[in-house]
N, C-alpha and C positions, 0 to 999 in steps of 0.2 A: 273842551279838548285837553287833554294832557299834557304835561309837559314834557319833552323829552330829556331822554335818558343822557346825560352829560358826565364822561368817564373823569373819576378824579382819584387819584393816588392817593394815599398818605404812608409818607416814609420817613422816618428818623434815627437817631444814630448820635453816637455822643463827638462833639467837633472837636478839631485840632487849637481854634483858639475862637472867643467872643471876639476877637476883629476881623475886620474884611468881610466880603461873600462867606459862605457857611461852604466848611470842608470838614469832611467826613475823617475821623482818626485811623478807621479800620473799615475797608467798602464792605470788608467779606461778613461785618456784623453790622449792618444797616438792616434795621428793621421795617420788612416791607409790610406795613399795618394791612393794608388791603386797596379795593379797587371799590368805588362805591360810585353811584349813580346820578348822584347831584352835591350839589355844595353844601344841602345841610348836612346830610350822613356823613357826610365826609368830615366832618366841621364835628361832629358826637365823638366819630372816632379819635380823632385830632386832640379831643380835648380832653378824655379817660385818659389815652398816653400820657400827655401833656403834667395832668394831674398826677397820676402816677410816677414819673418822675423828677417831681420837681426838688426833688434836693439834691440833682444833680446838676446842676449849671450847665455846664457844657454839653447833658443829652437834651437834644431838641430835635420835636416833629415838623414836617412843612405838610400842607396840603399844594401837590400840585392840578393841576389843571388840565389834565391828558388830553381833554378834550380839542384844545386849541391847538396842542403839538399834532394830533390826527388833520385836522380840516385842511386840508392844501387850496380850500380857498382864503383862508385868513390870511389878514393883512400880512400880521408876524411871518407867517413863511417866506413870503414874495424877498423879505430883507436877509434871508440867509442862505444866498445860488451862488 
């Protein structure tokens, strides 16, 4: 059987500072890398970005999880009504 298609982000964008949560300097140049289908591709594209730039400190990618913010039966949702 296959496995199913599981939506995941990958976005980055150079931060305001290495402390705390991660904040964006500038929303309107957040780089939307793309929407991939499981956690390796997403994890390929994550890491070309990643590599490419890394002599930048402060630009960093996240892989989000789309998948779980969609499912209104996960646990996570129930905690934010």
């Amino acid at each position: 059987m296959a496995e199913k298609d599981l939506l995941h982000l990958v976005i980055g964008g150079e931060l305001k500072s290495l402390e705390g949560p991660p904040e964006f300097r500038d929303y309107r140049k957040v780089d939307l890398v793309g929407a991939f289908p499981n956690y390796q591709q997403a994890l390929g594209a994550w890491r070309a970005k990643a590599q490419s730039t890394v002599d930048n400190a402060l630009m960093r990618y996240f892989i989000i999880h789309a998948h779980k913010l969609l499912d209104p039966d996960s646990d996570a949702d129930h905690d934010h009504h």
